[in-house]
C-alpha positions as CSV (number, residue, x, y, z in Angstrom):
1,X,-17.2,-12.8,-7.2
2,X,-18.1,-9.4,-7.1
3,X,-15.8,-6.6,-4.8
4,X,-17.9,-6.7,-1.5
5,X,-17.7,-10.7,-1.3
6,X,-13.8,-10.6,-2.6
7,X,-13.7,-7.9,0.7
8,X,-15.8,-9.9,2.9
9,X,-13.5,-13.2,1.9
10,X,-9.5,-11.5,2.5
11,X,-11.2,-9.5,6.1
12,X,-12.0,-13.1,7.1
13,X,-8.7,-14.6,5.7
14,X,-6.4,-12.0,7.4
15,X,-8.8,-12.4,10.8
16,X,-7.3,-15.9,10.5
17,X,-3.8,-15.0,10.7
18,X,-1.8,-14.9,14.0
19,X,0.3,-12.1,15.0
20,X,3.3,-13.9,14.7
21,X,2.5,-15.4,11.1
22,X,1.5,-11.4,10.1
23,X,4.9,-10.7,11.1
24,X,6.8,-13.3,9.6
25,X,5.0,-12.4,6.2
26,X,5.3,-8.8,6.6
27,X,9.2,-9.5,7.0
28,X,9.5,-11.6,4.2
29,X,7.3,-8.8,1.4
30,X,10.1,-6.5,2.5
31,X,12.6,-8.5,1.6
32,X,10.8,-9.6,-2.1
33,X,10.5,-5.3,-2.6
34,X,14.5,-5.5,-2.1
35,X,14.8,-8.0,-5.3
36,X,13.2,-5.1,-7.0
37,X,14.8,-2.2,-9.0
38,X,13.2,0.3,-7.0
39,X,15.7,1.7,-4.4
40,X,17.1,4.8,-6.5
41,X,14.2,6.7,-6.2
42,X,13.6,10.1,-4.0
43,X,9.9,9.8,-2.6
44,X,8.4,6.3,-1.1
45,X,4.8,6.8,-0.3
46,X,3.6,4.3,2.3
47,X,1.1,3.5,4.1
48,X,0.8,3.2,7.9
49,X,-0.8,-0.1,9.6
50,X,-3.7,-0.2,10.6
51,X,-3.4,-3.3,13.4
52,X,-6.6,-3.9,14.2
53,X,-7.7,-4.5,11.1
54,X,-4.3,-7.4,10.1
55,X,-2.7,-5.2,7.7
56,X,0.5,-6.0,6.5
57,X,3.1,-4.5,9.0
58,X,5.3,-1.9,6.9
59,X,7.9,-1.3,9.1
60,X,10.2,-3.4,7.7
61,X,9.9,-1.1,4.3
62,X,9.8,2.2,6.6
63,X,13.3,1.0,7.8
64,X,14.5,0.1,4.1
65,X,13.5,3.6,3.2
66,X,15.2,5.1,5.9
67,X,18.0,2.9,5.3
68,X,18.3,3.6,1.9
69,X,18.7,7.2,2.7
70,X,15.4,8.3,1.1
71,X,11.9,10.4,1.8
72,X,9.0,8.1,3.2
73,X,5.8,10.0,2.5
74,X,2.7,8.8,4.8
75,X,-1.1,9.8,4.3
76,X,-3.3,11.8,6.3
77,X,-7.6,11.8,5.4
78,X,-8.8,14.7,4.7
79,X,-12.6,14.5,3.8
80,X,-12.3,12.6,0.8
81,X,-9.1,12.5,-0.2
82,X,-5.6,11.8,1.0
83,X,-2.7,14.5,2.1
84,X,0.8,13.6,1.6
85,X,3.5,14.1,4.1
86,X,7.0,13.5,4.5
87,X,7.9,11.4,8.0
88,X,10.7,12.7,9.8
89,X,12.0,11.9,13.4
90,X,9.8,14.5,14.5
91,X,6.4,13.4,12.6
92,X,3.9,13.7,15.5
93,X,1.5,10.5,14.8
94,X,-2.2,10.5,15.8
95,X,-5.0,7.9,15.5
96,X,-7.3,8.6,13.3
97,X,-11.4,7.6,13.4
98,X,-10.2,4.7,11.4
99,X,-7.3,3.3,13.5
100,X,-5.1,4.4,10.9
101,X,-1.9,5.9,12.1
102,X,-1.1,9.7,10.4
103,X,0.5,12.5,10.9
104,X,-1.0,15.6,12.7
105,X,0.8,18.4,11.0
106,X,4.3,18.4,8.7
107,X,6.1,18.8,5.4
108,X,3.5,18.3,2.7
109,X,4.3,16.6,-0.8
110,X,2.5,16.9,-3.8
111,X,1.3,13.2,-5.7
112,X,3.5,14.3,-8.7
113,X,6.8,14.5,-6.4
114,X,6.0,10.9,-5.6
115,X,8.3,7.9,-7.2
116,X,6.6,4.4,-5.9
117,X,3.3,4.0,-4.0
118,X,3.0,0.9,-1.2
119,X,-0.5,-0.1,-1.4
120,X,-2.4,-1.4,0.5
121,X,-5.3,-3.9,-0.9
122,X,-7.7,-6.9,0.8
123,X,-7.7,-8.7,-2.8
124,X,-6.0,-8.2,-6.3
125,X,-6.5,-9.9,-10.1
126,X,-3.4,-11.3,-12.0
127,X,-3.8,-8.4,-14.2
128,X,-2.9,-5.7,-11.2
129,X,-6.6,-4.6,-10.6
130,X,-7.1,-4.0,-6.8
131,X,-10.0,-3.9,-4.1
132,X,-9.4,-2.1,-1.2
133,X,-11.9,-0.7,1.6
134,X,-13.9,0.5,-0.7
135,X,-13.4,4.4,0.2
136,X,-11.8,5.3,-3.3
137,X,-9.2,7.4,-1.2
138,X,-6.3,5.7,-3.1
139,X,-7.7,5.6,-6.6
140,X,-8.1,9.5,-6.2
141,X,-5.1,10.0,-5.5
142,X,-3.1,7.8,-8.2
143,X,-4.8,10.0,-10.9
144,X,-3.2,12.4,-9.3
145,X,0.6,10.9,-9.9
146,X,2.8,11.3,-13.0
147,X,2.3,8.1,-15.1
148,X,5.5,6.6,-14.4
149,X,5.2,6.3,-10.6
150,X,5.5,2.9,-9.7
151,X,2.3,1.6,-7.8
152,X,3.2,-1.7,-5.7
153,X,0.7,-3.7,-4.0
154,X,1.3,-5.7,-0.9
155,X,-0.5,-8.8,0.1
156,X,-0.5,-11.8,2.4
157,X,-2.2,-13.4,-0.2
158,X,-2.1,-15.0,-4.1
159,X,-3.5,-13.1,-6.2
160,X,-7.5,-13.9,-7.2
161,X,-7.5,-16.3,-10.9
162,X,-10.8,-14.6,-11.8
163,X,-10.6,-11.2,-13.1
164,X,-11.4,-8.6,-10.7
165,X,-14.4,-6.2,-11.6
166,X,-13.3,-3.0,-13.0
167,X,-14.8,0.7,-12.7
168,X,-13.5,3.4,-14.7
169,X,-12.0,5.3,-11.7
170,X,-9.7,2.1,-10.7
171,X,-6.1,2.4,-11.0
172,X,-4.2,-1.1,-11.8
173,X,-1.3,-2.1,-9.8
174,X,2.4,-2.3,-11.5
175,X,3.6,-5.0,-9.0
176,X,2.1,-6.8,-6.4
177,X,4.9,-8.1,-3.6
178,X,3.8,-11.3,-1.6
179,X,5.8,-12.7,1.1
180,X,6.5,-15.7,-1.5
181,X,6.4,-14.0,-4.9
182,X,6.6,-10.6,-6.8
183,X,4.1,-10.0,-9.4
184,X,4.3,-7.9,-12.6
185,X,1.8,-6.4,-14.4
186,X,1.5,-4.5,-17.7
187,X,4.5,-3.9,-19.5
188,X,6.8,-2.8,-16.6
């Protein structure tokens, strides 16, 4: 299946879900990331729902973060790419054209200050490749990271048995949390 049918297929499976089902799965991939060795780290990049389109509600890792007395670092568009910023209590949030919650102005952080990147993803390959919107905002970025930052998936969903086509700007996944399983990649 090529990457527009594979996006086509997960919008149509997360249309499915209820609201209270999102939730109860969103709750339970936050409590799969706790099982991981993750939590000593400084920067947590993660992304902000986007409800209207299903996405896997990250509060619950937000408030990990928080709790864990680390930096959450949120995206903002800008033309193509992504800015970084750190979310503090005062991190005025705005609507973008996309629905996609970011912050107006704040603290920015470069992609080699970042420890462990939340991804979000419509459909991923049991060797870590991922499909997203199809912008390429995300792969752009990971280039942009020191090798050893941890890049975590999060899905609703099992990952796809066939392998997921590949381009040579696509970044794989280290980990992929589901609300029933955690899956490595590589040699992690």
């Amino acid at each position: 299946m090529n990457k527009e049918d594979l996006r086509k297929k997960y919008i149509i499976f997360r249309k499915e879900l209820s609201i209270s089902e999102m939730d109860d799965m969103s709750l339970k991939i936050a409590n799969q990331a706790l099982q991981l060795d993750i939590w000593d780290f400084e920067f947590y990049h993660l992304f902000l729902s986007i409800s209207n389109q299903k996405e896997i509600n990250t509060e619950y890792l937000l408030q990990i973060i928080f709790g864990k007395d680390a930096n959450a670092v949120v995206p903002k568009v800008n033309g193509k790419t992504l800015e970084h910023f750190l979310l503090t209590d005062t991190t005025k949030l705005k609507l973008s054209k996309w629905n996609i919650p970011e912050p107006v102005k704040g603290i920015k952080i470069e992609p080699n200050q970042i420890d462990v990147i939340f991804l979000p993803l419509l459909a991923y390959d049991k060797q870590g490749n991922r499909i997203g919107y199809g912008k390429g905002f995300y792969d752009k970025f990971l280039v942009d990271c020191r090798p050893e930052t941890l890049k975590i998936g999060l899905s609703f969903f099992e990952p796809e048995e066939e392998n997921i086509e590949v381009s040579d700007h696509d970044v794989a996944l280290d980990y992929c949390i589901t609300p029933e399983n955690i899956h490595k990649f590589k040699s992690n």
